[in-house]
VOLO-719226 format. One record per residue: residue in three letters; x, y, z of N, C-alpha, C in turn. Coordinates in steps of 0.05 Angstrom, whole numbers, plus 5000, padded with zeros to 4 digits. Layout:
# VOLO-719226
AlaXYZXYZXYZ;...
# end
This chain:
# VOLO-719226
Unk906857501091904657541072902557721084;Unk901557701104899657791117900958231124;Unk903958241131904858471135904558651111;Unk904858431092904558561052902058641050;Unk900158441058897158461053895558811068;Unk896858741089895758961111897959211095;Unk899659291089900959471076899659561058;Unk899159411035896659401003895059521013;Unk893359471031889859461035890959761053;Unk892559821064892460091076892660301059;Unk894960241036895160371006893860450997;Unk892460250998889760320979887060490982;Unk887160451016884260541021885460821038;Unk888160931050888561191053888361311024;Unk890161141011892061300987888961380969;Unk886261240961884561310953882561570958;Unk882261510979881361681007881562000998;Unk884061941007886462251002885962340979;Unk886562210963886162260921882962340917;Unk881062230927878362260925877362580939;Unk878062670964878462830975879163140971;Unk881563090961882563300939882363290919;Unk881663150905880563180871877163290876;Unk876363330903874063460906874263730912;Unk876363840920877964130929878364220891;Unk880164000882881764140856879464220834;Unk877164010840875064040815873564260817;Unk873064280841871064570847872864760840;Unk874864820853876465050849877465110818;Unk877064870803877364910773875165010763;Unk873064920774870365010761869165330768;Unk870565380794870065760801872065840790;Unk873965750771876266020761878666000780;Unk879165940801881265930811883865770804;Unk885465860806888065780788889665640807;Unk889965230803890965140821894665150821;Unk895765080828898165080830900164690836;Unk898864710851899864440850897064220879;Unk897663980867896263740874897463560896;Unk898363480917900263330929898763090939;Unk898862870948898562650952901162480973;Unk900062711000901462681019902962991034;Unk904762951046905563271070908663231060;Unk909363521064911463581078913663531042;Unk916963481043917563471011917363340996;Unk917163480968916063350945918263200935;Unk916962850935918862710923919062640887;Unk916562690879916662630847913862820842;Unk915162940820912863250808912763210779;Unk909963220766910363260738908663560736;Unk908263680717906863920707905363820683;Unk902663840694900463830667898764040663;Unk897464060642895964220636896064560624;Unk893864690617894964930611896065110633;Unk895565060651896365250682899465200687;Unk900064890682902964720682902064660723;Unk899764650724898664470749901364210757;Unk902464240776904464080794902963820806;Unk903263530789901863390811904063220821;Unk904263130849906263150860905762970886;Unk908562720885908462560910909662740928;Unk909062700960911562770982911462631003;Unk913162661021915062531029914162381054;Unk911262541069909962391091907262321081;Unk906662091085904161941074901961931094;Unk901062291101898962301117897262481109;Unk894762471083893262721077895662791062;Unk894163041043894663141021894063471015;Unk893763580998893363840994894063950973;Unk891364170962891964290939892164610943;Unk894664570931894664920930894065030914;Unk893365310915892165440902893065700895;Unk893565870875893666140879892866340906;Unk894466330920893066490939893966770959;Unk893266990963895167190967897067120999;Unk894567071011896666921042899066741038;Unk899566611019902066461014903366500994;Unk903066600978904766750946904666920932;Unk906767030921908167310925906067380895;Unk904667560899903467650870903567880854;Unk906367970858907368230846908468060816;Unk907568260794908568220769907168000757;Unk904667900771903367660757900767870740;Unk900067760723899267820699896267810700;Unk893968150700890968100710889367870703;Unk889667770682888267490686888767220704;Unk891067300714890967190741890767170767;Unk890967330770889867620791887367540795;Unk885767540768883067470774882667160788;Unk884867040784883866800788885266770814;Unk885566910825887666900852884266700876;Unk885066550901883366450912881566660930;Unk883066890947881567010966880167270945;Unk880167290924879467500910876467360890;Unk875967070903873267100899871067030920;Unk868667100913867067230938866566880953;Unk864566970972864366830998863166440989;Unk861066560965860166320970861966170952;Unk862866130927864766010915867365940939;Unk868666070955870665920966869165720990;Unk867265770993865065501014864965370995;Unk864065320972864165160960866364910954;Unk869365140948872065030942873064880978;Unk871564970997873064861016872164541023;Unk868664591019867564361027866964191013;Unk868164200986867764040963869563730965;Unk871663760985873563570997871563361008;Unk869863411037869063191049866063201041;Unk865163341021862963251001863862950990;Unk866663020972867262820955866962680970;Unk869162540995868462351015866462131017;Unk864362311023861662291037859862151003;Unk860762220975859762150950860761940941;Unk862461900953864461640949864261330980;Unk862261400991861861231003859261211000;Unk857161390994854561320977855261100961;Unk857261200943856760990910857460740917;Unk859960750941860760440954858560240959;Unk857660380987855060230993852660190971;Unk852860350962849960330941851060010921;Unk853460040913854959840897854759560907;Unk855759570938855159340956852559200953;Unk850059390960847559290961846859180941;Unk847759390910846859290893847259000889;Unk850158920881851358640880850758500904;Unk849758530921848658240941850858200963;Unk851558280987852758151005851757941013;Unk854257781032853657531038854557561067;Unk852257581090852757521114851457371128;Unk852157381165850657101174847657291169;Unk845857151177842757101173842557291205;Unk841157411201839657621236838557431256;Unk839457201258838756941278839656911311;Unk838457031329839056991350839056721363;Unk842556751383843356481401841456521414;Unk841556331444839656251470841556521480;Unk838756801492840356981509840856831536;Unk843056971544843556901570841956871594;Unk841456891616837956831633838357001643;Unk840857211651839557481663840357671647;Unk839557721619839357831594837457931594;Unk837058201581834758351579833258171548;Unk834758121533833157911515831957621526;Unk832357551549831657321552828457431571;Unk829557631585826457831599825357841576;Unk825857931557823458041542822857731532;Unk823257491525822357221517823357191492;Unk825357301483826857131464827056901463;Unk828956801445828956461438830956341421;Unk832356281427834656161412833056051383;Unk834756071363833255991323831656241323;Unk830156451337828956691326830856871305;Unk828856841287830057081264829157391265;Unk830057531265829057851268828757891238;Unk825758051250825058071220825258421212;Unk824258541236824758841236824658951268;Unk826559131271827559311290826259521293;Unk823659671317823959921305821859961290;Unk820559801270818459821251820559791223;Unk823359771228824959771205826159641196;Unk825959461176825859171162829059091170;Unk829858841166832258751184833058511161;Unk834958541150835458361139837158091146;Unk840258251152842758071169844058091181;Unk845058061195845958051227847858421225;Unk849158471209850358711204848258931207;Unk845458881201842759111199842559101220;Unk842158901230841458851263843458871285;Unk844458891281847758971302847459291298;Unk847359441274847459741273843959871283;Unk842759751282839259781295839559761325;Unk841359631336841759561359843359761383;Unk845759811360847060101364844960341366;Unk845160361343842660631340840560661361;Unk839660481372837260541391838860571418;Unk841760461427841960511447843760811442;Unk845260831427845561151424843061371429;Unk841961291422838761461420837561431446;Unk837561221464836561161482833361111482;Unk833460921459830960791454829560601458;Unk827460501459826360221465827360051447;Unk827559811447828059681422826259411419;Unk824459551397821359311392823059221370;Unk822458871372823758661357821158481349;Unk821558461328819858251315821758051303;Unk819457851299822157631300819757301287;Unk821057161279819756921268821656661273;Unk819556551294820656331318819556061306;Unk822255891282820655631271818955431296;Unk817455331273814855221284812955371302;Unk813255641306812355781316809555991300;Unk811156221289810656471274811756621284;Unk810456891287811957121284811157241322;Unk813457271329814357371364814157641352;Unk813657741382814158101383816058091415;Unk817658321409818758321446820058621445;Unk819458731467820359071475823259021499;Unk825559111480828259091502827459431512;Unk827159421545827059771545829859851555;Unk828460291538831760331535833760351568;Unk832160281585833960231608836060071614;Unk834659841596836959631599838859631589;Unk839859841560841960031558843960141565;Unk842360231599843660491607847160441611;Unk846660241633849560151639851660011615;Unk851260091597852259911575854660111557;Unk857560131557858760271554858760201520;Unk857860421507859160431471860760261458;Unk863060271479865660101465865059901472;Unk863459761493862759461497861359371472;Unk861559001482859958961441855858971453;Unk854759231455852459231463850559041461;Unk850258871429848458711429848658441444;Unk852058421452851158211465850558231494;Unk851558431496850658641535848158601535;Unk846158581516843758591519842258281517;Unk844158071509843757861500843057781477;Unk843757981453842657881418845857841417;Unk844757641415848357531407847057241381;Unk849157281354848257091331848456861342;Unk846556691328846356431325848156241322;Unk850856081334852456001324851755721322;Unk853155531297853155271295853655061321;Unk853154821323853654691348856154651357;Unk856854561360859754451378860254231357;Unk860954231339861453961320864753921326;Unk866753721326868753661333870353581312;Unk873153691299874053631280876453521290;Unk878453571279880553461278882153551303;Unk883153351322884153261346886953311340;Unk887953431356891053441360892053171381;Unk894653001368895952821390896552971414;Unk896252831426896752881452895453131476;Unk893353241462892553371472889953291491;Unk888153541499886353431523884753261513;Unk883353391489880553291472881352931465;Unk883752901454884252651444884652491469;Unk885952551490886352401521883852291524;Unk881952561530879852511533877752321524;Unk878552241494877051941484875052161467;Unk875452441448873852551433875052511405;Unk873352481392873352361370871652561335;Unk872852631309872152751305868952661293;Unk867052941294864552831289863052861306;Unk864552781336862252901365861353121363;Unk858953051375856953361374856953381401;Unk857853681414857753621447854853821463;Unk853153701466850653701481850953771507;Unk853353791522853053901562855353841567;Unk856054011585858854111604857054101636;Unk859353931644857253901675854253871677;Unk853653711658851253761671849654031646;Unk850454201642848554461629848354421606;Unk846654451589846954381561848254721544;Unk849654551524851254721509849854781482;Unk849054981482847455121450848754991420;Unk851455191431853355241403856055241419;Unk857855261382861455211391862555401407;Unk861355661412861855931426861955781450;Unk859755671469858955611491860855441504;Unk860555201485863055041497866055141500;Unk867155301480869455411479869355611507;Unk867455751508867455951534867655751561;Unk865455461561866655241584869355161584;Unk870855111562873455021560875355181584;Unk876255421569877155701570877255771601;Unk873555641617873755761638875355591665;Unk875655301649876755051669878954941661;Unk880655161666884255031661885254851682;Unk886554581671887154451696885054221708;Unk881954351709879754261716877354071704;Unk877953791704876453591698873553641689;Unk872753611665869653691653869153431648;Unk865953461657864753201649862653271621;Unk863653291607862653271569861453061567;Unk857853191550856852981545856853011519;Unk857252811488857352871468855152741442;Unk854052791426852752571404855352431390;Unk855652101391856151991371854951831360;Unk854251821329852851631316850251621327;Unk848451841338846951801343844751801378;Unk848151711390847551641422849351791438;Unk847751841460850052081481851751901491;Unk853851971491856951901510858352081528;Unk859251961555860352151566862652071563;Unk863852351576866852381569867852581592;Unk871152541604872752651626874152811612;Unk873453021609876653221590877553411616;Unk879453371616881453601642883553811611;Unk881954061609883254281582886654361599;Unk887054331584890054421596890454801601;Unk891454771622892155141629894455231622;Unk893555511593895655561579895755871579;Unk897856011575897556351586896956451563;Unk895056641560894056791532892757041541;Unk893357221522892157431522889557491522;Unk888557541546885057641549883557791533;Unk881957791522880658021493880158341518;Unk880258291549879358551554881758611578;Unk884358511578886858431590889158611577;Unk890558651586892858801571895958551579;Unk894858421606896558221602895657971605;Unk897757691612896257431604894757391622;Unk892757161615891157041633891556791623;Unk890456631641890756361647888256191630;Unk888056071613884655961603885855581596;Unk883355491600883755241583883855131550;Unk884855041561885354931520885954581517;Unk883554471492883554211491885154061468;Unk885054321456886954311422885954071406;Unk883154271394881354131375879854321358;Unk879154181337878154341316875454391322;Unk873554611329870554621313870254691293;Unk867954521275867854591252864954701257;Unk864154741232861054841225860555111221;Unk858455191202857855351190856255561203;Unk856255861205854056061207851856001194;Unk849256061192847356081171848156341162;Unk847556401122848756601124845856711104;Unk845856931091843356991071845357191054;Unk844357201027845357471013843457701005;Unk844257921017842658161018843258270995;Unk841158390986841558590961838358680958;Unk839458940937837459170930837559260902;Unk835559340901835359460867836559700866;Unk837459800837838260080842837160290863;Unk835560350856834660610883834060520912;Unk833560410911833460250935836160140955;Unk838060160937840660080937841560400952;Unk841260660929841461020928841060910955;Unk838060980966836961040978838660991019;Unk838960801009839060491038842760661044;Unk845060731009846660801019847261111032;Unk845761251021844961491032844561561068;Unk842261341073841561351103843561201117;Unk845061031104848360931126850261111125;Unk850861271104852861531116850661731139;Unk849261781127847062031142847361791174;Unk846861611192846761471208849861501226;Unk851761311200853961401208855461701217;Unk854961811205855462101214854062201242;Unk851062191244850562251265851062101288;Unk852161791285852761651312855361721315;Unk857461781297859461851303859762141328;Unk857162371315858062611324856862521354;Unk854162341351853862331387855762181399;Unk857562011397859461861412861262161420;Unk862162241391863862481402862062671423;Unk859562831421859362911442858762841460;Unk859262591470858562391499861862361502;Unk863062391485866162371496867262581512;Unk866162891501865863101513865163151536;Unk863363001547861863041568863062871588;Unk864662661574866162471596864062091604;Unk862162131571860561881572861661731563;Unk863261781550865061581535868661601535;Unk869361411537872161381539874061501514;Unk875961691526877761751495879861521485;Unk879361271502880461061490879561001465;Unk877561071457875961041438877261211404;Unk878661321411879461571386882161331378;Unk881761321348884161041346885561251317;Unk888661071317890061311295890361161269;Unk892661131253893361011229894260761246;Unk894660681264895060471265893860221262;Unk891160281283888460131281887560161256;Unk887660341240885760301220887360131194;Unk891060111202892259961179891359681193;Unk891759581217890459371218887559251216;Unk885359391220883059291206883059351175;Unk884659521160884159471130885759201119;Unk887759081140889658821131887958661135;Unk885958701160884058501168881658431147;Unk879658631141878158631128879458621093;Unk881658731082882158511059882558191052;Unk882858091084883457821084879757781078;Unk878557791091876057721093874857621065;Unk876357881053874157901018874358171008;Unk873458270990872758440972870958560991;Unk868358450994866258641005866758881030;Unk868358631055868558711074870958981072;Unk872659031054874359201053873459331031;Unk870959381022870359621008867959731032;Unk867159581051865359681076866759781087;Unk869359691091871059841108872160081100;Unk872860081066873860411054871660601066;Unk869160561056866960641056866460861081;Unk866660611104867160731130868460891132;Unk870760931131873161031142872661281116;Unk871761311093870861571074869361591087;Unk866661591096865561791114866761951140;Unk868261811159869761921183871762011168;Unk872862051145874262281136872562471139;Unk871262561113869962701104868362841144;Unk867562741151866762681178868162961190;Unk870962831194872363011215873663231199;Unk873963141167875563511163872563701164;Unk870463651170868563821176869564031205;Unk869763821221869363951252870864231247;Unk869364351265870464661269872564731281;Unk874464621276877764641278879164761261;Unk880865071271881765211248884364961238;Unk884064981217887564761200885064611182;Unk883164501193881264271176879664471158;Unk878164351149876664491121874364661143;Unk873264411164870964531178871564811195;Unk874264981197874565141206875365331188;Unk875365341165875365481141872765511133;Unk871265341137868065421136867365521154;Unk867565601177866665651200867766041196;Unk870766151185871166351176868266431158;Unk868466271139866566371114864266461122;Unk863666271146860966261152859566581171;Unk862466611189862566871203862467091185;Unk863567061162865267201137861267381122;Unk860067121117856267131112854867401127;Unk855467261153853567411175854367581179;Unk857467761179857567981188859268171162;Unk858967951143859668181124861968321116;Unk864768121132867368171122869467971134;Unk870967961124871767761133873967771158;Unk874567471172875467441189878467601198;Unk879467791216882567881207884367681212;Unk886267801188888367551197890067581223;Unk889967661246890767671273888867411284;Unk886667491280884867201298885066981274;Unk884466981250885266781235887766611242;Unk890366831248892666671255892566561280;Unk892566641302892766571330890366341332;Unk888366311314886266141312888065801299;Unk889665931282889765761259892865591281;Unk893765731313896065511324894665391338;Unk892065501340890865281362889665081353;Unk889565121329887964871316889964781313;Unk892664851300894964561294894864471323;Unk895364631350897164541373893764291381;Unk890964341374890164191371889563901369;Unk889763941331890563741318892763501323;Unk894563641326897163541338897163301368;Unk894863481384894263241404892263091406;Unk890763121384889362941374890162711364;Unk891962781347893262571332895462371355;Unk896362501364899062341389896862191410;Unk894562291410892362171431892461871420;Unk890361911390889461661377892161451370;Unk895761601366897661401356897261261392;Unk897361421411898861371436896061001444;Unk894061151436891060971439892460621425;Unk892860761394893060541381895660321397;Unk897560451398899860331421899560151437;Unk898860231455896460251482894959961479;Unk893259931462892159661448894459421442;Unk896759491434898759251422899459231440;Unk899959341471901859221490899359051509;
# end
């Protein structure tokens, strides 16, 4: 079920993507006079073609399900002897400069217009996430320097209003990309309203692909340690735990939330814990020795050794539902592509420079597994995720890579300034280094995605 699910949700959100993309190529180029030829929805041969329209326009499946392409009348690829002056006129390189900028970049326009209307859609209808509630930071946490507080709610980042934990996780980003201070306001019950400055030093050492907010110690608020249902024979039930305990200290330390204790478990395989728990009211102690079982490390490629008591926690996130009025909605989705885009291009040029790891560049693989992932979630989370992944389209057929659209603009653009256009000798010799490019781009991010499953 789950292999079906993740299949669907990849379907859907390439197969859209792609269709959205080039129906942004086909529309413009319909609208300057250019005479399309055919529509494809996918590479390489055509498996099922119909002909519509007055042109008899080819729209057409094929055979590799990676990106798409519309062709066009055009003299570099088809033979135009004996074709008839009104089409001629409509041939693609026989109209002037700014109409084919138009027809090129009308692709990751669409993109980029189609993850506006997503987000804007999201906001409008109300997400439901956890609440911007910070756990107890860690004690040598730059949040716990600055005097955070475990139950503090962030109210704004920055001077810039914060709603739920998703605003505040990307506020968090953004400043350390930027290499900024990060002023937190915040409202500490029974308290009022805290102020606290994380400086951007405490950043520095903090690698991108790590999860930064909690590097820094804003890590969410999680529910207590509540105790559900006990497996026979395991540690928790040996142990004399019972469901309903609330567990209050490991050795001695007191335990916040279910994160904490699970991280004490995890860390004492084999190794006798003295658990103190609420029942009915009154602390009890308790001897649990978690059993040592081999599992895969989240930052491991092979096993490691952790404890396990084989028991349920239950309990809830606090969660809030965000939403916006129409323009407000425009507005809010506007500045998350415009954001997204620019944190994308600085990761990329810190990747350049060797600040960031090219472990980081992921292919169809990763991205069919977080769209299987995020359809499980819900609706919301897998139209955040189309969303995403339409901007880093739109995103990369920009870059100035001859084969992508952004190096077809980058012709045009030379084409402006000096007043003729590019020859096809450097056009061509341009246009293998962009595939021989492309090409290891792509075997990078499959080889990346790989790389992760073993």
């Amino acid at each position: 079920m789950d292999a079906l699910r993740t299949i669907l949700a990849t379907i859907v959100c390439l197969g859209s993507l792609i269709v959205i993309h080039e129906l942004g190529h086909y529309l413009v180029a319909r609208w300057c006079g250019v005479k399309v030829l055919r529509f494809s929805v996918g590479m390489g041969r055509v498996v099922w073609m119909r002909r519509f329209g007055k042109d008899q326009t080819e729209w057409a499946l094929s055979a590799i399900p990676l990106g798409g392409y519309v062709k066009m009348l055009d003299a570099r690829e088809t033979e135009l002897a004996g074709l008839p002056p009104q089409d001629l006129a409509r041939e693609f390189t026989r109209q002037n400069v700014w109409k084919r900028i138009a027809i090129v970049a009308a692709g990751p326009l669409a993109n980029f217009l189609l993850a506006i209307a997503l987000y804007a859609g999201l906001y409008m209808s109300g997400v439901r996430e956890p609440a911007a509630r910070l756990a107890e930071p860690a004690a040598a946490s730059a949040a716990a320097a600055a005097g955070l507080q475990r139950g503090d709610q962030v109210k704004t980042v920055n001077g810039e209003a914060v709603q739920g934990w998703s605003e505040l996780r990307w506020a968090i980003i953004q400043a350390a990309i930027h290499k900024e201070d990060l002023r937190i306001e915040a409202e500490r019950p029974g308290y009022g309203v805290v102020r606290a400055t994380l400086p951007a030093a405490a950043a520095a050492g903090i690698k991108l692909e790590d999860d930064v907010p909690s590097a820094l110690g804003l890590d969410l608020m999680r529910p207590p340690a509540v105790i559900g249902r006990t497996e026979e024979g395991g540690a928790a039930r040996r142990g004399g735990m019972l469901k309903g305990d609330v567990v209050l200290a490991v050795d001695g330390q007191a335990v916040n939330d279910a994160r904490a204790f699970l991280r004490e478990v995890q860390r004492a395989p084999g190794r006798t814990l003295a658990v103190t728990v609420q029942r009915d009211g009154k602390p009890v102690q308790l001897s649990i020795t978690p059993e040592a079982v081999e599992d895969k490390g989240a930052n491991s490629k092979g096993l490691v050794t952790v404890g396990k008591i084989k028991a349920e926690l239950v309990g809830a996130v606090d969660t809030i539902v965000v939403h916006y009025g129409p323009l407000e909605a425009g507005a809010k989705a506007v500045r998350q592509v415009a954001e997204t885009c620019s944190m994308t291009l600085r990761i990329l040029g810190r990747m350049i420079v060797g600040e960031v790891s090219l472990k980081n560049i992921t292919g169809p693989i990763t991205i069919a597994e977080y769209a299987g992932e995020t359809a499980k979630m819900g609706a919301e989370s897998f139209i955040a995720f189309v969303a995403f992944i339409s901007v880093s389209l739109g995103l990369m057929n920009l870059l100035p890579i001859p084969v992508l659209d952004g190096g077809h603009l980058l012709y045009y653009s030379l084409e402006v300034l000096t007043g003729r256009p590019v020859s096809e000798r450097i056009a061509d010799l341009a246009q293998r280094i962009g595939l021989g490019l492309l090409v290891s781009l792509m075997a990078l991010a499959i080889f990346n995605d790989l790389a992760r499953k073993l």
